[in-house]
MITI-902596 format. One record per residue (C-alpha): residue in three letters; x, y, z. Coordinates in pm, 1 decimal, decimal comma. Layout:
! MITI-902596
<residuo = ala; u = X; v = Y; w = Z> .
...
***
This chain:
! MITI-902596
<residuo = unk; u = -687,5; v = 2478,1; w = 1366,6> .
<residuo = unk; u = -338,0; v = 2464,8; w = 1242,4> .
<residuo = unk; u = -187,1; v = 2159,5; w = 1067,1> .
<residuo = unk; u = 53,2; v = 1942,3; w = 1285,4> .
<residuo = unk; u = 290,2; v = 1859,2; w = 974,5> .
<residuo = unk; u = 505,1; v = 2119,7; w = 893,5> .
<residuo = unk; u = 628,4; v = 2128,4; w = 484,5> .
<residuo = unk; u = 1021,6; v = 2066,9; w = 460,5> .
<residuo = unk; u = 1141,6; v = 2215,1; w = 150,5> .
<residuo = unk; u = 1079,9; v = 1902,6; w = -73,3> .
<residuo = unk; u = 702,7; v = 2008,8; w = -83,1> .
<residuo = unk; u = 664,9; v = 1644,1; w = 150,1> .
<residuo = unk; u = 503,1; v = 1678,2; w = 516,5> .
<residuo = unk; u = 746,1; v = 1536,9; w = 825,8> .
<residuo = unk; u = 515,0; v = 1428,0; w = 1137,5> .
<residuo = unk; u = 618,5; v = 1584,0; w = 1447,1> .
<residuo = unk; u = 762,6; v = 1440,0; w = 1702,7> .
<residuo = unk; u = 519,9; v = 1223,5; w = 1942,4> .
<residuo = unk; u = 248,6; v = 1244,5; w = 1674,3> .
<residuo = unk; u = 133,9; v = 897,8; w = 1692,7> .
<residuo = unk; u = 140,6; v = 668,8; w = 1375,0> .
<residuo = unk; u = 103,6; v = 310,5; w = 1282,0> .
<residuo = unk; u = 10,6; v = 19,1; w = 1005,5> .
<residuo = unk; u = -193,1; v = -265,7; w = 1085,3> .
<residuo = unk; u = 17,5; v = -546,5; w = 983,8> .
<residuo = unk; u = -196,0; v = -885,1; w = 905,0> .
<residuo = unk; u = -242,6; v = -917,6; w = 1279,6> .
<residuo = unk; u = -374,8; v = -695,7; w = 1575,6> .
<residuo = unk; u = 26,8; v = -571,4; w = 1617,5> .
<residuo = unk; u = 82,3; v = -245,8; w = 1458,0> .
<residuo = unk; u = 390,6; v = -133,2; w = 1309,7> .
<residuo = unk; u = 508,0; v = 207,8; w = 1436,1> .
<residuo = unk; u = 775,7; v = 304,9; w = 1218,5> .
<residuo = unk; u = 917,6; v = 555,5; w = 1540,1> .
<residuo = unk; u = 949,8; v = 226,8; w = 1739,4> .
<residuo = unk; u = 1018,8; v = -71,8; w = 1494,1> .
<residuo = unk; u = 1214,7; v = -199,7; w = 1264,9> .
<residuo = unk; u = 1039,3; v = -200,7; w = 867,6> .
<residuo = unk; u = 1244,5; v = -514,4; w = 780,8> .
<residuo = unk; u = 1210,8; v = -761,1; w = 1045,1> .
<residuo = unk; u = 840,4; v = -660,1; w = 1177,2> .
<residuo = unk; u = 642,5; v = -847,5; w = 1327,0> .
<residuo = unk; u = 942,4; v = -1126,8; w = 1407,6> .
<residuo = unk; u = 1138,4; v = -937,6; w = 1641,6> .
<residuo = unk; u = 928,8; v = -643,4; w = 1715,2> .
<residuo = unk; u = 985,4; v = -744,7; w = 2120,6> .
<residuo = unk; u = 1363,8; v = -767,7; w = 2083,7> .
<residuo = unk; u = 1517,7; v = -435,4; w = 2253,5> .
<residuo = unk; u = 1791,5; v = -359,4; w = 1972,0> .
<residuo = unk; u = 1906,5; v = -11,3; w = 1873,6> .
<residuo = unk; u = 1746,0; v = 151,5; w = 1557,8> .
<residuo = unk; u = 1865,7; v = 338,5; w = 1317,3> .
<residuo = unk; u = 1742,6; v = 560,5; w = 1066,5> .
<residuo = unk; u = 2011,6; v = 758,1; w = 819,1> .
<residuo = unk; u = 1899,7; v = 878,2; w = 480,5> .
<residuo = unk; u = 2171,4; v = 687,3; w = 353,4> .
<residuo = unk; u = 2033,9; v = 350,0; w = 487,3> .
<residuo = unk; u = 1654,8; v = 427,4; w = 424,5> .
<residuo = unk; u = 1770,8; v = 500,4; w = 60,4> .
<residuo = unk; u = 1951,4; v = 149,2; w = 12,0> .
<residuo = unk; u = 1640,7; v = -50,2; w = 190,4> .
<residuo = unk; u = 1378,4; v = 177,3; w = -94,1> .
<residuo = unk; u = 1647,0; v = 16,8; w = -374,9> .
<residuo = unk; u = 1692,1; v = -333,0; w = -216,3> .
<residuo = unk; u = 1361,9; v = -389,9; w = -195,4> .
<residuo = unk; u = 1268,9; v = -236,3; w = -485,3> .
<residuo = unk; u = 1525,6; v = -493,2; w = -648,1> .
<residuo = unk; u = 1398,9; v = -805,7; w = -487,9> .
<residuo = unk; u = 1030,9; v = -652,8; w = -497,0> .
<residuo = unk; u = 983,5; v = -785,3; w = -152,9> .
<residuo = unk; u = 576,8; v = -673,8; w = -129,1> .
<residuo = unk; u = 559,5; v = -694,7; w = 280,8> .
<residuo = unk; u = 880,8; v = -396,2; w = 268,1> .
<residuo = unk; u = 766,7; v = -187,0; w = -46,4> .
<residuo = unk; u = 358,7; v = -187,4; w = 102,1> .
<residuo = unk; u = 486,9; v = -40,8; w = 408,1> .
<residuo = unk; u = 728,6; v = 222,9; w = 179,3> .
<residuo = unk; u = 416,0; v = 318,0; w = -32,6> .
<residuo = unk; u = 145,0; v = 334,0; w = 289,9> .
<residuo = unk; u = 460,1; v = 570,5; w = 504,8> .
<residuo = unk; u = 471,9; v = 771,9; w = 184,5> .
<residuo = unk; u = 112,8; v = 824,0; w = 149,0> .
<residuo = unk; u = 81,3; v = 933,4; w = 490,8> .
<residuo = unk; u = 408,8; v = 1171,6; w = 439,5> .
<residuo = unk; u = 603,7; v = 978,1; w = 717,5> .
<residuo = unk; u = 979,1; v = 1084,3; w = 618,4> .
<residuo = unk; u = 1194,6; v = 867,5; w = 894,6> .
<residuo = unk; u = 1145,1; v = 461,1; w = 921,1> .
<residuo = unk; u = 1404,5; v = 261,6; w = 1125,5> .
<residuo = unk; u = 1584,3; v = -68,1; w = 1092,9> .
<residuo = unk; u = 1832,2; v = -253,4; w = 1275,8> .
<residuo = unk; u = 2160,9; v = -238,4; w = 1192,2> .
<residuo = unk; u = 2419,6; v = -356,4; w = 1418,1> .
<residuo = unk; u = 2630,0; v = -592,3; w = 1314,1> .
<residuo = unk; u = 2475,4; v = -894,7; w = 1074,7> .
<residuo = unk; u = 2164,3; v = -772,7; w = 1157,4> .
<residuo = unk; u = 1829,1; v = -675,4; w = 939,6> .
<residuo = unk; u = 1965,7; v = -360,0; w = 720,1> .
<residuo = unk; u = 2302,2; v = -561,5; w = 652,7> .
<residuo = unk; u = 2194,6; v = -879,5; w = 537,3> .
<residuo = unk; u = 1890,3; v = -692,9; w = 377,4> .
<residuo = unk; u = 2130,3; v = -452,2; w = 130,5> .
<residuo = unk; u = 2396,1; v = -706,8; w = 79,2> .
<residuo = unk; u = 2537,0; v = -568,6; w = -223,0> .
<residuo = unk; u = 2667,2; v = -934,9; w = -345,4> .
<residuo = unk; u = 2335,1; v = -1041,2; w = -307,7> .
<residuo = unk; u = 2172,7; v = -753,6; w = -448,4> .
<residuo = unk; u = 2330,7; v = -788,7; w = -786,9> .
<residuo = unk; u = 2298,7; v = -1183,3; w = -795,3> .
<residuo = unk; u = 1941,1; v = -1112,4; w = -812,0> .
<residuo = unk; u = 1994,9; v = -834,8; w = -1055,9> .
<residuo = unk; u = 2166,9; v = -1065,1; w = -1299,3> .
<residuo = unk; u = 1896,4; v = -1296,4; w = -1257,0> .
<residuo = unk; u = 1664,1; v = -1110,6; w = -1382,1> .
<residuo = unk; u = 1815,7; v = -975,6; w = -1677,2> .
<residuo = unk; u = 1929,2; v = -1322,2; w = -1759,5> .
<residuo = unk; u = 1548,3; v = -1370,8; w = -1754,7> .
<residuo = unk; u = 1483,6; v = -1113,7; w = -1946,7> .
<residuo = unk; u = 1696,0; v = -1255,9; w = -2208,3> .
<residuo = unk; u = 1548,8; v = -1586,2; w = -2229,3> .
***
């Protein structure tokens, strides 16, 4: 029986396309990260909205929430990386999820806040 996943040159497994996957999320609704977005879930899962998913935008949602160390986002990160999922989506049109998410303003208002911390 051959394995589904073919390697990409990183040494990390993509899923195929139509391969199903999904988290349980705290409730009988389970995140599919093919079909919704990984920062608004469960919310606005029923909202019709177009998703995106650039390498670009996944990288500055891994470094946002690694710098607010929003649980909910980085759980999801750490369970698609154990299961060698390569592609998650988020909205981002206009002011929506990925925008107000990466907010670079923001972003470094919290990262001063915690260095002033660490200073104290």
């Amino acid at each position: 029986m051959s394995d589904p996943v073919e390697p990409t040159p990183s040494g990390k497994r993509q899923r195929e396309a139509g391969e199903h996957f999904s988290l349980v999320c705290g409730s009988d609704i389970r995140y599919d990260p093919t079909k919704h977005c990984i920062l608004c879930f469960p919310k606005r899962h029923k909202e019709k909205r177009k998703l995106s998913s650039t390498q670009n935008g996944m990288a500055k949602i891994r470094e946002a929430a690694a710098i607010k160390e929003d649980r909910i986002v980085l759980d999801r990160l750490e369970t698609l990386d154990e299961q060698q999922v390569l592609v998650f989506n988020y909205h981002a049109n206009k002011n929506d999820c990925y925008k107000t998410y990466t907010m670079k303003k923001t972003l470094d208002a919290i990262k001063k806040q915690k260095e002033d911390e660490r200073l104290d």
